[in-house]
C-alpha positions as CSV (number, residue, x, y, z in Angstrom):
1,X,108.3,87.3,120.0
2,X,105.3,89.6,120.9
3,X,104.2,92.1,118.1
4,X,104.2,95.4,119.4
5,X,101.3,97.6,118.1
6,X,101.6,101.5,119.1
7,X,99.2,102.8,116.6
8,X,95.0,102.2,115.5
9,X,93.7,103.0,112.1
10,X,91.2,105.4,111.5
11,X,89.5,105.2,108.0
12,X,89.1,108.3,106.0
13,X,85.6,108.7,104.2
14,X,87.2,107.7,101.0
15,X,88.8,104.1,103.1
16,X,85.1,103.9,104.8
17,X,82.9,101.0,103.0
18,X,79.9,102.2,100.7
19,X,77.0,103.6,102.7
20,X,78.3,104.4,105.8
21,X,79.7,108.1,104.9
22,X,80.2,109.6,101.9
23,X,81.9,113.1,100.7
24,X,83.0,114.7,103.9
25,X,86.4,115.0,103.0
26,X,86.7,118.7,103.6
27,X,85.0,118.1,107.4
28,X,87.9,115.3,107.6
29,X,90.6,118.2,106.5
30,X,89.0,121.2,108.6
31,X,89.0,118.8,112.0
32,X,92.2,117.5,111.4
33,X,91.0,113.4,112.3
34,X,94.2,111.6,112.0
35,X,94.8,108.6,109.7
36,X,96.2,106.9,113.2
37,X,95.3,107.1,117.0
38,X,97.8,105.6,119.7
39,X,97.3,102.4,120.7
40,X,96.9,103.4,124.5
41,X,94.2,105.7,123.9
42,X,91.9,102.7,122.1
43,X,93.2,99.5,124.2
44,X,91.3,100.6,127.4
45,X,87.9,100.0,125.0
46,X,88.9,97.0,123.7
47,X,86.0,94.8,125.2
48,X,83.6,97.6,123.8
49,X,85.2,96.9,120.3
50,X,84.7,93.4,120.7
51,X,81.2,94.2,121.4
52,X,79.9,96.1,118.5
53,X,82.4,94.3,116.0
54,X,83.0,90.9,117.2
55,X,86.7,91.2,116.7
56,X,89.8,91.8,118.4
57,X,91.4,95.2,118.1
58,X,94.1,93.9,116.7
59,X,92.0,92.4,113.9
60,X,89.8,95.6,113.2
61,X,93.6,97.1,112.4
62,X,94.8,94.9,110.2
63,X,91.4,95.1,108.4
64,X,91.3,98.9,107.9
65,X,90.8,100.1,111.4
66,X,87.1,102.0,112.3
67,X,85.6,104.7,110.5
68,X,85.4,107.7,112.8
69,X,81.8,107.2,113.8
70,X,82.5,103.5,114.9
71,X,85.5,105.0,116.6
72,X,83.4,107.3,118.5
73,X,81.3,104.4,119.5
74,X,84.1,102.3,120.9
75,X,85.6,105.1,122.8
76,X,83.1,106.3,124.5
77,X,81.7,102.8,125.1
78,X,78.6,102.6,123.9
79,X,77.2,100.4,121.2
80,X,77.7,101.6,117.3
81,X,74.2,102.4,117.2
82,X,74.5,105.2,119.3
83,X,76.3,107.2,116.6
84,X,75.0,105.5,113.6
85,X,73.0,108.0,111.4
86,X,73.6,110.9,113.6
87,X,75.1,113.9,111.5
88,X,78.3,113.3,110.3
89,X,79.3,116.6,111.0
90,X,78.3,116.5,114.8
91,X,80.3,112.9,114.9
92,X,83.7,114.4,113.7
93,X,83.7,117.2,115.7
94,X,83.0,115.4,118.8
95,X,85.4,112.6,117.7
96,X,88.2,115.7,117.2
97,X,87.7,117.0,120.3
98,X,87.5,114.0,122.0
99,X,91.1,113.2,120.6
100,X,92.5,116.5,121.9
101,X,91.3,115.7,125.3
102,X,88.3,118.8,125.5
């Protein structure tokens, strides 16, 4: 039997590894990022996951999911280097509105 997997993680800056980001829990609360994307709106960027992590997105899941600027990244196909150091500010509010369809 298939496992059927309708929902992607998204890490929190408290779930996101050292370094990356740190403290922008309020920017987290004020955007309203959810904890959880659908699945449908990440599995058309798959091969662009597999790209700038080397894993399935079925693996990044069950290993935390992507923080919201690797997120980004993914969805708008580009490599992770695109939105790494960039303000973090700047990355959640285009993530958000990205989300929301604007």
């Amino acid at each position: 039997m298939t496992e059927v997997i309708d929902t992607f993680k998204v890490m929190t800056a408290t779930q996101v590894p050292r370094g990356l980001e740190k403290d922008h829990y309020d920017t987290e609360q004020e955007l309203e990022i959810p904890q959880y994307i659908p699945w449908q709106i990440i599995a058309p960027h798959a091969a662009q996951a597999r790209k700038n992590h080397s894993q399935s997105l079925k693996e990044l899941n069950s290993r935390g999911g992507l923080s919201p600027q690797e997120l980004l990244a993914v969805l708008n196909d580009t490599p992770y280097r695109v939105t790494r150091g960039r303000d973090y500010r700047v990355i959640m509010l285009e993530l958000s509105n990205l989300l929301k369809g604007e």
